[in-house]
FIBA-955985 format. One line per 3 residues: number of its first residue (from 1); their letters; for each residue z, y, x of C-alpha. Coordinates in Angstrom, 1 decimal. Last residue first. Layout:
# residues N
NUM = A = Z:Y:X; ...
END
This chain:
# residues 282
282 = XXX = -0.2:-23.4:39.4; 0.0:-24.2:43.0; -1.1:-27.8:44.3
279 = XXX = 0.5:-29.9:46.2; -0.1:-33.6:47.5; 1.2:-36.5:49.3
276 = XXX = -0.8:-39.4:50.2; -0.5:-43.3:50.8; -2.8:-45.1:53.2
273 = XXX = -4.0:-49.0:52.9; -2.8:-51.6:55.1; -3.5:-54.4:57.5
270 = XXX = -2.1:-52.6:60.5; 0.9:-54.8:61.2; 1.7:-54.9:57.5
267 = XXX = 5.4:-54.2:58.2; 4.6:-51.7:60.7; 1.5:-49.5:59.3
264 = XXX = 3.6:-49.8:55.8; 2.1:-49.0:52.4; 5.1:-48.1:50.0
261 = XXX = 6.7:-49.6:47.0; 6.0:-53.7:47.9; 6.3:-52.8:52.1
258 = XXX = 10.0:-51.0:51.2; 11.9:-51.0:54.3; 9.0:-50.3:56.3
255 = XXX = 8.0:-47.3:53.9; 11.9:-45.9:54.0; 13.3:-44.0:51.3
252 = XXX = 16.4:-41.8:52.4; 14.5:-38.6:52.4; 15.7:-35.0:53.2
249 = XXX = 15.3:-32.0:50.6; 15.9:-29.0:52.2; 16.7:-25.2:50.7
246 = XXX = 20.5:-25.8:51.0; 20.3:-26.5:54.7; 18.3:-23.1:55.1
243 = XXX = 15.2:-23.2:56.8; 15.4:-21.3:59.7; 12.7:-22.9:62.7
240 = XXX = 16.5:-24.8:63.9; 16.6:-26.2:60.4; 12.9:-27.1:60.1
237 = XXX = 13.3:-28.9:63.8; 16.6:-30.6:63.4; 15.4:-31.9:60.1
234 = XXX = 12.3:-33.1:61.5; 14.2:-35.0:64.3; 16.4:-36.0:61.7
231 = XXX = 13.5:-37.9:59.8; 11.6:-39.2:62.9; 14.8:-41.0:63.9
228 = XXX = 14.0:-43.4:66.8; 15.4:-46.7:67.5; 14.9:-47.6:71.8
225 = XXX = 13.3:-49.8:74.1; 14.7:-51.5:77.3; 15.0:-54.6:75.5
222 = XXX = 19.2:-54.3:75.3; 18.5:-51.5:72.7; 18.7:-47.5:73.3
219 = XXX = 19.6:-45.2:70.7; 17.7:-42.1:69.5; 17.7:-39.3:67.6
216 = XXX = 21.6:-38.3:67.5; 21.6:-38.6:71.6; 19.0:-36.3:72.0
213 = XXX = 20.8:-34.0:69.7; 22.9:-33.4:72.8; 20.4:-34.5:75.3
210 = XXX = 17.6:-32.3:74.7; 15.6:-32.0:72.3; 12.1:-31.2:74.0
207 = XXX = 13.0:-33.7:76.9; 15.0:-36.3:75.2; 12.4:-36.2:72.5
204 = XXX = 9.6:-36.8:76.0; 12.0:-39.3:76.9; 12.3:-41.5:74.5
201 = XXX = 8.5:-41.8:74.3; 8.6:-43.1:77.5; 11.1:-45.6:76.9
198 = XXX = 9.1:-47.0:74.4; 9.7:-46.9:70.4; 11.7:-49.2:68.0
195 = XXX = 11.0:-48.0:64.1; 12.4:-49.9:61.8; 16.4:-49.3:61.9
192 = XXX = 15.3:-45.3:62.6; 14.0:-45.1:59.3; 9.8:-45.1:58.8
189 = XXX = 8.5:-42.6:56.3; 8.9:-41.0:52.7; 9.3:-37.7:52.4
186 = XXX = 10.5:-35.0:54.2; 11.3:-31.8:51.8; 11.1:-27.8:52.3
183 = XXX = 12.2:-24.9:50.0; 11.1:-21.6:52.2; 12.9:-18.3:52.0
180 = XXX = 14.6:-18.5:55.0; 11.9:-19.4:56.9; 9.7:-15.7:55.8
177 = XXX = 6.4:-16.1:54.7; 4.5:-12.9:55.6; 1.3:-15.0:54.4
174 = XXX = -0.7:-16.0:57.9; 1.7:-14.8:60.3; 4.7:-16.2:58.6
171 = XXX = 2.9:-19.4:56.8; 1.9:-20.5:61.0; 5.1:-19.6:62.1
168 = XXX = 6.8:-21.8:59.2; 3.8:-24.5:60.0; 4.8:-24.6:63.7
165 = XXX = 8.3:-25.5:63.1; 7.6:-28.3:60.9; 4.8:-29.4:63.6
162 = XXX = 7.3:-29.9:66.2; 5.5:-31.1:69.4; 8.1:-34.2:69.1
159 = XXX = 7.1:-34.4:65.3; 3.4:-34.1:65.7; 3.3:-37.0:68.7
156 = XXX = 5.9:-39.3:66.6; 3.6:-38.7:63.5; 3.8:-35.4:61.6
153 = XXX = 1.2:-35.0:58.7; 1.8:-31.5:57.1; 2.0:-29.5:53.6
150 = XXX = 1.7:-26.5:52.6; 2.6:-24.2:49.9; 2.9:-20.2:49.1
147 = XXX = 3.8:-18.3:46.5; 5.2:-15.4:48.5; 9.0:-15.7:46.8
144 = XXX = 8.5:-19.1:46.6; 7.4:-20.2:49.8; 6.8:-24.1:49.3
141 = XXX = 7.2:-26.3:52.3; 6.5:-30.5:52.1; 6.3:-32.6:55.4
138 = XXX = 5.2:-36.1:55.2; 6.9:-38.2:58.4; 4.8:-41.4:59.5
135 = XXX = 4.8:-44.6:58.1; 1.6:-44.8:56.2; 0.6:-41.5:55.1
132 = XXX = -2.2:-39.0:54.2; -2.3:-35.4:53.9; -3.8:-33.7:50.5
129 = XXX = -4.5:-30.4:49.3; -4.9:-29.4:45.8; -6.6:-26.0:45.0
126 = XXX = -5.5:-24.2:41.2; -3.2:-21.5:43.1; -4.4:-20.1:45.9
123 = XXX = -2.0:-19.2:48.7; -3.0:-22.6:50.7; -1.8:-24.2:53.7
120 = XXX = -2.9:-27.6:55.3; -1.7:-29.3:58.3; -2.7:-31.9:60.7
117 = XXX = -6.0:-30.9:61.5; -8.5:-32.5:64.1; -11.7:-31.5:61.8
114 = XXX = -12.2:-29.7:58.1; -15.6:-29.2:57.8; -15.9:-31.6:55.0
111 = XXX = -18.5:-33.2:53.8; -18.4:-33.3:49.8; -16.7:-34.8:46.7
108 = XXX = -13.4:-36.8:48.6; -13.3:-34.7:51.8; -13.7:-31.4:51.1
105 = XXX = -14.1:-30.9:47.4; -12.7:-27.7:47.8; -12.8:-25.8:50.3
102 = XXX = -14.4:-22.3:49.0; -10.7:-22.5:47.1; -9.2:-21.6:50.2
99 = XXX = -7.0:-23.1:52.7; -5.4:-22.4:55.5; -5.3:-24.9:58.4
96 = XXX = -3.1:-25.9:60.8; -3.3:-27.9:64.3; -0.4:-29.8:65.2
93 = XXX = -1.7:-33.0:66.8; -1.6:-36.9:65.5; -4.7:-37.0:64.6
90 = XXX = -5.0:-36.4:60.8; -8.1:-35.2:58.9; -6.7:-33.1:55.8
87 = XXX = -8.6:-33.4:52.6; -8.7:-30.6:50.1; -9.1:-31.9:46.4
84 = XXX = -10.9:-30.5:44.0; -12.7:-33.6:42.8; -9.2:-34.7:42.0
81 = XXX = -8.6:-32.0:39.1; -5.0:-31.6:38.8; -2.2:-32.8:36.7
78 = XXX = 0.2:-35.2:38.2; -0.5:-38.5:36.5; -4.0:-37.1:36.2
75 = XXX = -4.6:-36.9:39.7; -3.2:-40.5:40.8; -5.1:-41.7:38.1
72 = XXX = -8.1:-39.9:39.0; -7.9:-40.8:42.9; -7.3:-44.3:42.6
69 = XXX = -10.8:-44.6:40.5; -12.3:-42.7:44.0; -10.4:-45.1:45.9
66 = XXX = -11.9:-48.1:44.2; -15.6:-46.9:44.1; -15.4:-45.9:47.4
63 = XXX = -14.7:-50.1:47.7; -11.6:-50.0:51.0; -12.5:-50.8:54.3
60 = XXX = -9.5:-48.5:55.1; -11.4:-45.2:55.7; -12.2:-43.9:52.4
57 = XXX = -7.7:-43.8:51.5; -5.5:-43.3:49.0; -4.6:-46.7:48.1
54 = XXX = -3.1:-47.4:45.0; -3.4:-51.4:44.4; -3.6:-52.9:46.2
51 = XXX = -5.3:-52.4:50.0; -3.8:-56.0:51.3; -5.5:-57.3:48.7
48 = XXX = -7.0:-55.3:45.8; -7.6:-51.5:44.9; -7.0:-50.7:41.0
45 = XXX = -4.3:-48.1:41.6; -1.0:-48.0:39.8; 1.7:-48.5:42.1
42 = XXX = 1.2:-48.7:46.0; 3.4:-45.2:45.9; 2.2:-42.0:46.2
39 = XXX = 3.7:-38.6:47.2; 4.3:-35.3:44.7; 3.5:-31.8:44.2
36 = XXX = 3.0:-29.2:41.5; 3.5:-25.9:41.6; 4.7:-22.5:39.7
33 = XXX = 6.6:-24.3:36.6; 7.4:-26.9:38.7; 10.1:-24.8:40.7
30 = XXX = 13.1:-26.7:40.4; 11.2:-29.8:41.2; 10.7:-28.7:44.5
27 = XXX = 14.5:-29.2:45.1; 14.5:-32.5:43.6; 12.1:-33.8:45.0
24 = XXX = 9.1:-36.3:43.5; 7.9:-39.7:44.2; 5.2:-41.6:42.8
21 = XXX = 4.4:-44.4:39.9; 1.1:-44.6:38.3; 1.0:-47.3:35.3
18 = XXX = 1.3:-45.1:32.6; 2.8:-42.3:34.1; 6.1:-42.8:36.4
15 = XXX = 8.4:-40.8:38.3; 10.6:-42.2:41.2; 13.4:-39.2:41.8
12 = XXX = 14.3:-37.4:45.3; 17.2:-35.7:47.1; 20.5:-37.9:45.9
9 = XXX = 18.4:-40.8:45.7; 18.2:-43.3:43.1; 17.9:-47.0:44.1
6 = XXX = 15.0:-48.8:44.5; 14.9:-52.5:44.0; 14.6:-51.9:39.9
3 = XXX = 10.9:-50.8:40.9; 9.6:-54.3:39.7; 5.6:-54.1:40.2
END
């Protein structure tokens, strides 16, 4: 795969092992002495098709067999022990859950009780949880002062319900994790050029929102249909939950931009496998 496409961001880097190529940011970098984290790219798997080559993913009609090999590499480019994975199990909602080292395995080595949960939190260092991705926003937070790090899933439905705003209330009355304190990034995702939405979901940001930053999310097209900005609406939302500008890493990668980097729900129309972001603390 040529990667010379791609151009350096100011907020994240493309790292590569062996064949495994995934994202990093910068501002989480700083502190990968204490944890590890990173998001997936289509590079270095051994999945085929429409599903090559790294897909992430069981529930894609992918071979187990594939994913699981997908799985290793991606772990061992990183540096953690994929049988200890925590899985998420996305639907679009804002539920949170913290995790423990009794959970893992859940989801890639064992049943998992994990159900209707967008979000995953751990305080434990040596457990890697997982969300999964194909357009929609990933949301990274790492508490550094409470060693603390989570990670959410957050769709259209998660991002208008504000999902980055419920995790920091969620690490503050679970850990004592204070907003200011935490070092946040949105990954990869859909940009507003690629992502034209119905009037009714318009209105439902221009609802929560409001019409002043309203008006910065969205713009309205001669079709009656509008461009949405997931990633500023997330921004709005960490910044306004008290995350510090200087603590935030925003993304200016696009999956739909980049269908041969990242797997796209839009640009594939549905024929697709999943990418994934991870953290673990060390």
């Amino acid at each position: 795969m040529e990667l010379n496409y791609i151009h350096p961001t100011r907020t994240c880097r493309l790292q590569k092992s062996g064949e495994v190529t995934y994202v990093t940011f910068l501002k989480l970098m700083a502190y990968s002495g204490e944890m590890l984290h990173g998001f997936s790219t289509r590079a270095g798997g051994v999945s085929e098709g429409y599903l090559g080559k790294m897909n992430l993913s069981f529930h894609r009609g992918d071979r187990s067999e594939a994913v699981m090999e997908n799985h290793r590499r991606f772990a061992a480019a990183l540096g953690y022990d994929a049988a200890r994975l925590v899985f998420s199990d996305q639907v679009h909602e804002t539920q949170i859950r913290r995790v423990t080292s009794g959970d893992c395995g859940k989801g890639i080595t064992k049943e998992s009780d994990i159900r209707e949960t967008d979000g995953l939190v751990t305080d434990e260092p040596g457990v890697p949880i997982m969300t999964f991705f194909a357009d929609c926003v990933p949301l990274f937070f790492y508490d550094p002062v409470r060693k603390v790090a989570g990670m959410a899933h957050s769709g259209w439905r998660g991002t208008v319900e504000r999902i980055g705003r419920k995790m920091t209330v969620f690490m503050r009355e679970e850990y004592g994790s204070e907003p200011e304190d935490l070092v946040c990034a949105i990954g990869p995702s859909i940009c507003q050029s690629c992502y034209e939405v119905s009037s009714d979901v318009a209105d439902r940001f221009f609802e929560v929102f409001g019409k002043k930053h309203g008006d910065e999310l969205l713009y309205s097209k001669e079709n009656g249909k509008y461009q949405l900005n997931l990633h500023k609406a997330c921004e709005l939302t960490l910044l306004e939950a008290g995350v510090l500008p200087e603590h935030l890493d925003v993304t200016d990668l696009c999956t739909c931009c980049n269908p041969e980097l990242f797997f796209s729900h839009r640009a594939s129309n549905g024929k697709r496998g999943n990418l994934a972001g991870v953290m673990m603390l060390l």
